[in-house]
C-alpha positions, 0 to 999 in steps of 0.5 A: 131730663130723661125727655131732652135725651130721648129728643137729642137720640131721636134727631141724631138717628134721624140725621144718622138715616139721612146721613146714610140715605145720600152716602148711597148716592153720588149726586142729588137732583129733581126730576123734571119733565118736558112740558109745554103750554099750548096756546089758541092758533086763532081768534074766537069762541072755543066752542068746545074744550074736553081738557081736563087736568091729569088727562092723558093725550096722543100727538095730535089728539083734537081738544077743542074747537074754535069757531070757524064761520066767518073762515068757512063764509070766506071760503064760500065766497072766493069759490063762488068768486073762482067759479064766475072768474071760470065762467068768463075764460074762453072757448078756442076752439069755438072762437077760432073755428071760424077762421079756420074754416075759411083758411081750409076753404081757400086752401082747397080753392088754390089746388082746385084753381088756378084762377085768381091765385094772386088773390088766394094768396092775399087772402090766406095771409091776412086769414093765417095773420088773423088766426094768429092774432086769435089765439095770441089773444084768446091765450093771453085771456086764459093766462089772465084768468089762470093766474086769478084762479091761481091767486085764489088758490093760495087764499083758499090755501090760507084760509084752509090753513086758519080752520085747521089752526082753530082745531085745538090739538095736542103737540105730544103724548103727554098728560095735561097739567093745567088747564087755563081756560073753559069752553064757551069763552072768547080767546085771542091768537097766543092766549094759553090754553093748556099745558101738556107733559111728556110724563113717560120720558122723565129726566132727572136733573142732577148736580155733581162737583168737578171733580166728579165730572172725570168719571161721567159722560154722554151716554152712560148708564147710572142708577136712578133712585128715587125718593118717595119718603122718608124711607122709601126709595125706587131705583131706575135705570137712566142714562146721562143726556147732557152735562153742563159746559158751565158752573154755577152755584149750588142750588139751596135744594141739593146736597152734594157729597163735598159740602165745601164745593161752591160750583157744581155743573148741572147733568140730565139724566133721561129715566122711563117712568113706570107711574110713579116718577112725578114732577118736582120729585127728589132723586139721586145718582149712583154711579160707583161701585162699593 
Protein backbone atom coordinates (compact mmCIF):
# COMPACT_ATOMS: atom_id res chain seq x y z
CA UNK A 1 0.00 0.00 0.00
CA UNK A 2 2.60 2.44 1.22
CA UNK A 3 4.45 1.48 -2.48
CA UNK A 4 1.41 2.71 -4.72
CA UNK A 5 1.23 5.96 -2.51
CA UNK A 6 5.05 6.52 -2.89
CA UNK A 7 3.97 5.70 -6.91
CA UNK A 8 0.92 8.13 -7.26
CA UNK A 9 3.42 11.23 -4.95
CA UNK A 10 5.82 10.38 -7.45
CA UNK A 11 3.58 10.97 -10.86
CA UNK A 12 1.69 14.05 -9.26
CA UNK A 13 5.42 15.83 -8.45
CA UNK A 14 6.21 14.64 -11.95
CA UNK A 15 3.20 16.39 -13.71
CA UNK A 16 3.17 19.28 -10.90
CA UNK A 17 7.07 20.01 -12.71
CA UNK A 18 5.89 19.83 -15.93
CA UNK A 19 2.76 21.73 -15.14
CA UNK A 20 5.04 24.53 -13.99
CA UNK A 21 7.70 24.02 -16.83
CA UNK A 22 4.96 24.94 -19.92
CA UNK A 23 3.10 27.65 -17.37
CA UNK A 24 6.54 29.42 -18.02
CA UNK A 25 5.87 29.47 -21.77
CA UNK A 26 3.06 31.06 -24.07
CA UNK A 27 3.33 28.84 -26.58
CA UNK A 28 5.40 25.30 -27.64
CA UNK A 29 7.00 24.29 -30.77
CA UNK A 30 10.37 22.38 -32.74
CA UNK A 31 13.00 24.07 -33.58
CA UNK A 32 13.78 23.79 -37.31
CA UNK A 33 16.42 24.35 -39.84
CA UNK A 34 16.75 25.40 -43.51
CA UNK A 35 18.15 22.28 -45.17
CA UNK A 36 18.81 21.45 -48.47
CA UNK A 37 19.74 18.44 -50.36
CA UNK A 38 22.05 18.98 -52.94
CA UNK A 39 21.88 16.93 -56.13
CA UNK A 40 24.57 15.89 -59.33
CA UNK A 41 24.35 19.05 -61.85
CA UNK A 42 25.84 16.01 -64.42
CA UNK A 43 26.34 12.66 -65.30
CA UNK A 44 29.44 10.60 -64.35
CA UNK A 45 31.62 9.02 -62.00
CA UNK A 46 32.34 11.12 -58.76
CA UNK A 47 35.78 11.00 -58.71
CA UNK A 48 36.29 12.41 -55.59
CA UNK A 49 33.86 13.15 -52.59
CA UNK A 50 35.16 14.64 -49.00
CA UNK A 51 31.45 14.60 -47.15
CA UNK A 52 31.17 13.38 -44.33
CA UNK A 53 28.20 13.75 -41.76
CA UNK A 54 28.57 16.64 -39.27
CA UNK A 55 31.11 18.49 -41.48
CA UNK A 56 30.79 22.00 -41.64
CA UNK A 57 30.78 23.89 -44.86
CA UNK A 58 31.46 27.49 -46.45
CA UNK A 59 29.19 28.81 -49.82
CA UNK A 60 30.63 27.40 -52.51
CA UNK A 61 32.75 25.02 -50.53
CA UNK A 62 34.10 22.43 -53.57
CA UNK A 63 33.25 18.54 -52.42
CA UNK A 64 33.30 16.56 -55.24
CA UNK A 65 34.44 15.95 -58.46
CA UNK A 66 32.76 14.30 -61.31
CA UNK A 67 34.22 13.20 -64.27
CA UNK A 68 34.62 15.76 -67.00
CA UNK A 69 36.89 14.19 -70.15
CA UNK A 70 34.56 13.65 -72.41
CA UNK A 71 33.59 17.60 -71.70
CA UNK A 72 37.00 18.81 -71.94
CA UNK A 73 37.57 16.14 -75.31
CA UNK A 74 34.54 18.09 -76.57
CA UNK A 75 36.07 21.31 -75.77
CA UNK A 76 39.40 20.46 -77.52
CA UNK A 77 37.62 19.48 -80.61
CA UNK A 78 35.49 22.75 -81.18
CA UNK A 79 38.78 24.73 -80.90
CA UNK A 80 40.49 22.92 -83.06
CA UNK A 81 37.29 23.29 -85.04
CA UNK A 82 37.46 27.33 -84.46
CA UNK A 83 40.95 27.49 -85.39
CA UNK A 84 40.78 25.77 -88.84
CA UNK A 85 37.49 27.93 -89.46
CA UNK A 86 40.05 31.17 -88.71
CA UNK A 87 42.54 29.88 -90.79
CA UNK A 88 39.98 29.85 -94.08
CA UNK A 89 38.97 33.85 -93.38
CA UNK A 90 40.49 36.24 -95.78
CA UNK A 91 43.26 38.32 -96.03
CA UNK A 92 41.66 42.12 -97.58
CA UNK A 93 44.03 43.93 -97.69
CA UNK A 94 46.21 41.52 -99.61
CA UNK A 95 43.38 40.55 -101.80
CA UNK A 96 42.59 43.93 -102.82
CA UNK A 97 45.80 45.27 -103.34
CA UNK A 98 46.00 44.41 -106.46
CA UNK A 99 43.37 46.53 -107.55
CA UNK A 100 44.06 49.22 -105.62
CA UNK A 101 47.15 49.56 -107.28
CA UNK A 102 45.94 49.80 -110.41
CA UNK A 103 43.44 52.33 -109.80
CA UNK A 104 46.43 54.49 -108.19
CA UNK A 105 48.09 53.77 -111.46
CA UNK A 106 45.31 55.21 -114.00
CA UNK A 107 44.93 57.96 -111.49
CA UNK A 108 48.23 59.08 -112.12
CA UNK A 109 48.12 58.44 -116.03
CA UNK A 110 44.89 60.95 -115.96
CA UNK A 111 46.59 63.86 -114.43
CA UNK A 112 49.81 62.98 -116.02
CA UNK A 113 47.90 63.00 -119.72
CA UNK A 114 45.35 63.85 -121.38
CA UNK A 115 45.58 61.37 -124.15
CA UNK A 116 43.31 58.69 -124.18
CA UNK A 117 41.16 59.96 -121.12
CA UNK A 118 38.01 58.73 -122.53
CA UNK A 119 39.79 55.21 -121.84
CA UNK A 120 41.09 56.09 -118.17
CA UNK A 121 37.86 56.72 -117.53
CA UNK A 122 36.52 53.48 -118.67
CA UNK A 123 38.99 52.03 -117.23
CA UNK A 124 38.86 53.37 -113.46
CA UNK A 125 35.05 52.56 -113.34
CA UNK A 126 34.99 48.94 -114.19
CA UNK A 127 38.39 48.89 -111.68
CA UNK A 128 36.25 51.13 -108.71
CA UNK A 129 33.39 48.45 -109.64
CA UNK A 130 35.61 45.79 -109.46
CA UNK A 131 37.23 46.68 -105.88
CA UNK A 132 33.87 47.29 -104.76
CA UNK A 133 32.77 43.85 -105.49
CA UNK A 134 35.93 42.79 -103.82
CA UNK A 135 35.15 43.76 -100.80
CA UNK A 136 31.54 43.09 -100.62
CA UNK A 137 32.38 39.83 -101.09
CA UNK A 138 35.59 39.34 -99.03
CA UNK A 139 33.31 41.06 -96.05
CA UNK A 140 30.60 38.82 -96.51
CA UNK A 141 33.16 35.81 -96.28
CA UNK A 142 34.32 37.46 -92.80
CA UNK A 143 30.81 37.71 -91.64
CA UNK A 144 30.33 34.00 -92.40
CA UNK A 145 33.15 33.01 -90.58
CA UNK A 146 32.40 35.39 -87.62
CA UNK A 147 29.10 34.15 -87.23
CA UNK A 148 30.73 30.32 -86.92
CA UNK A 149 33.37 31.69 -84.65
CA UNK A 150 30.52 33.04 -82.66
CA UNK A 151 28.18 29.99 -82.86
CA UNK A 152 31.28 27.92 -81.32
CA UNK A 153 31.61 30.38 -79.02
CA UNK A 154 28.31 29.55 -77.25
CA UNK A 155 29.16 25.83 -77.27
CA UNK A 156 32.31 26.51 -75.68
CA UNK A 157 30.13 28.79 -73.43
CA UNK A 158 28.17 25.41 -72.50
CA UNK A 159 30.53 23.15 -72.30
CA UNK A 160 32.34 25.56 -69.71
CA UNK A 161 29.16 25.52 -68.06
CA UNK A 162 28.87 21.42 -67.97
CA UNK A 163 32.37 21.13 -66.15
CA UNK A 164 31.81 23.57 -63.72
CA UNK A 165 28.44 21.95 -63.16
CA UNK A 166 30.48 18.62 -62.31
CA UNK A 167 32.16 20.27 -59.44
CA UNK A 168 30.10 19.13 -56.52
CA UNK A 169 29.61 22.29 -54.17
CA UNK A 170 28.05 23.60 -51.20
CA UNK A 171 24.85 26.16 -51.66
CA UNK A 172 25.38 27.70 -48.05
CA UNK A 173 27.33 27.56 -44.62
CA UNK A 174 26.02 24.91 -43.23
CA UNK A 175 26.62 21.50 -41.51
CA UNK A 176 26.07 17.99 -43.83
CA UNK A 177 23.35 15.95 -42.46
CA UNK A 178 23.36 13.13 -44.61
CA UNK A 179 25.31 11.92 -47.04
CA UNK A 180 23.79 9.48 -49.81
CA UNK A 181 26.37 8.62 -51.91
CA UNK A 182 30.20 7.41 -51.87
CA UNK A 183 33.05 8.36 -53.97
CA UNK A 184 34.16 6.09 -57.17
CA UNK A 185 30.02 5.49 -57.95
CA UNK A 186 28.30 6.34 -61.02
CA UNK A 187 25.45 9.37 -60.59
CA UNK A 188 23.06 10.73 -63.07
CA UNK A 189 21.73 14.71 -63.34
CA UNK A 190 19.48 15.17 -59.98
CA UNK A 191 20.53 12.05 -58.03
CA UNK A 192 20.86 13.29 -54.31
CA UNK A 193 24.24 13.60 -52.81
CA UNK A 194 23.99 15.07 -49.81
CA UNK A 195 22.22 17.53 -47.66
CA UNK A 196 23.18 20.58 -46.02
CA UNK A 197 21.78 22.78 -43.10
CA UNK A 198 21.86 26.14 -42.27
CA UNK A 199 22.63 25.28 -38.50
CA UNK A 200 23.75 29.00 -37.26
CA UNK A 201 20.14 30.72 -37.93
CA UNK A 202 17.50 28.20 -36.30
CA UNK A 203 13.95 29.02 -36.29
CA UNK A 204 11.58 27.57 -33.93
CA UNK A 205 8.31 26.87 -35.31
CA UNK A 206 5.69 27.86 -32.63
CA UNK A 207 1.97 27.33 -32.41
CA UNK A 208 -0.32 29.81 -30.64
CA UNK A 209 -4.16 30.00 -30.01
CA UNK A 210 -6.16 32.90 -31.79
CA UNK A 211 -6.66 34.60 -29.10
CA UNK A 212 -3.12 34.83 -28.53
CA UNK A 213 -2.56 36.24 -32.13
CA UNK A 214 -3.35 40.20 -30.89
CA UNK A 215 -0.46 40.22 -28.73
CA UNK A 216 2.04 39.24 -31.60
CA UNK A 217 3.59 40.67 -34.70
CA UNK A 218 6.51 40.58 -37.33
CA UNK A 219 9.29 41.59 -36.10
CA UNK A 220 8.82 41.21 -32.30
CA UNK A 221 11.36 40.44 -29.94
CA UNK A 222 10.27 37.16 -27.51
CA UNK A 223 12.17 34.80 -25.39
CA UNK A 224 13.13 31.50 -26.63
CA UNK A 225 13.47 28.60 -24.30
CA UNK A 226 14.92 25.72 -25.07
CA UNK A 227 14.59 22.21 -23.46
CA UNK A 228 17.62 19.99 -23.01
CA UNK A 229 15.57 17.76 -20.54
CA UNK A 230 13.89 17.16 -18.20
CA UNK A 231 14.80 19.91 -15.99
CA UNK A 232 17.14 21.80 -17.98
CA UNK A 233 16.00 24.75 -20.20
CA UNK A 234 18.39 27.53 -22.01
CA UNK A 235 16.66 30.74 -22.85
CA UNK A 236 17.66 32.77 -26.56
CA UNK A 237 16.54 35.76 -27.90
CA UNK A 238 14.33 35.27 -31.12
CA UNK A 239 12.57 37.37 -33.13
CA UNK A 240 9.00 36.47 -34.83
CA UNK A 241 9.67 36.03 -38.84
CA UNK A 242 6.30 35.00 -40.21
CA UNK A 243 2.95 34.00 -38.44
CA UNK A 244 0.58 31.88 -40.42
CA UNK A 245 -2.50 33.65 -42.54
CA UNK A 246 -4.55 29.90 -41.77
CA UNK A 247 -5.27 27.61 -39.13
CA UNK A 248 -4.99 24.09 -38.52
CA UNK A 249 -5.24 21.65 -36.28
CA UNK A 250 -3.04 21.29 -33.36
CA UNK A 251 -0.17 19.22 -33.97
CA UNK A 252 -0.47 15.92 -31.46
CA UNK A 253 3.19 16.98 -30.41
CA UNK A 254 2.17 20.70 -29.00
CA UNK A 255 0.81 21.61 -26.21
CA UNK A 256 -1.07 24.95 -26.03
CA UNK A 257 -1.99 27.10 -22.90
CA UNK A 258 -5.81 26.50 -23.95
CA UNK A 259 -6.19 22.81 -24.08
CA UNK A 260 -9.73 23.26 -25.58
CA UNK A 261 -8.48 25.24 -28.41
CA UNK A 262 -8.74 22.81 -31.61
CA UNK A 263 -6.98 25.67 -34.29
CA UNK A 264 -3.96 27.14 -33.74
CA UNK A 265 -1.82 29.44 -36.40
CA UNK A 266 1.57 28.20 -36.61
CA UNK A 267 4.59 31.22 -35.93
CA UNK A 268 8.45 31.34 -36.99
CA UNK A 269 10.82 32.44 -34.71
CA UNK A 270 14.42 33.15 -36.18
CA UNK A 271 16.89 32.19 -32.91
CA UNK A 272 21.09 32.40 -33.36
CA UNK A 273 22.21 29.31 -32.10
CA UNK A 274 25.54 29.13 -29.95
CA UNK A 275 25.94 25.05 -30.51
CA UNK A 276 23.45 23.58 -28.61
CA UNK A 277 20.13 24.32 -30.62
CA UNK A 278 19.79 20.99 -32.73
CA UNK A 279 17.05 19.98 -35.12
CA UNK A 280 14.08 18.38 -34.02
CA UNK A 281 14.65 19.82 -30.70
CA UNK A 282 11.45 21.27 -28.17
CA UNK A 283 11.21 24.75 -27.36
CA UNK A 284 8.70 27.22 -26.04
CA UNK A 285 7.91 31.12 -26.24
CA UNK A 286 7.63 33.73 -23.70
CA UNK A 287 6.17 36.81 -24.56
CA UNK A 288 4.17 38.25 -21.38
CA UNK A 289 5.45 39.45 -18.37
CA UNK A 290 4.64 38.28 -14.93
Amino acid sequence: MKKSYALILCSLLQFMACSDKDALKDATGVFEATEIIVSAEANGKLLRFDAQEGKQLKKGEILGQIDTVQLSLQKMQLGAQQLSIEAGKPDVPSQVNATEREIEKLEFEKIRTQKQLDDIESQLLVLKARLRAQKKSLGSSIEAIDAQNNAIDVQVDQLNDQISRCQVKSPIDGSILVKYTEQGEFVNLGRPLFKVADMTNMVLRAYVTAQQLKDLQINQKVKVLAEFGADETKEYEGEITWISDKSEFTPKTIQTQDERANLVYAVKVSVKNNGYLKIGMYGGLKWTVE
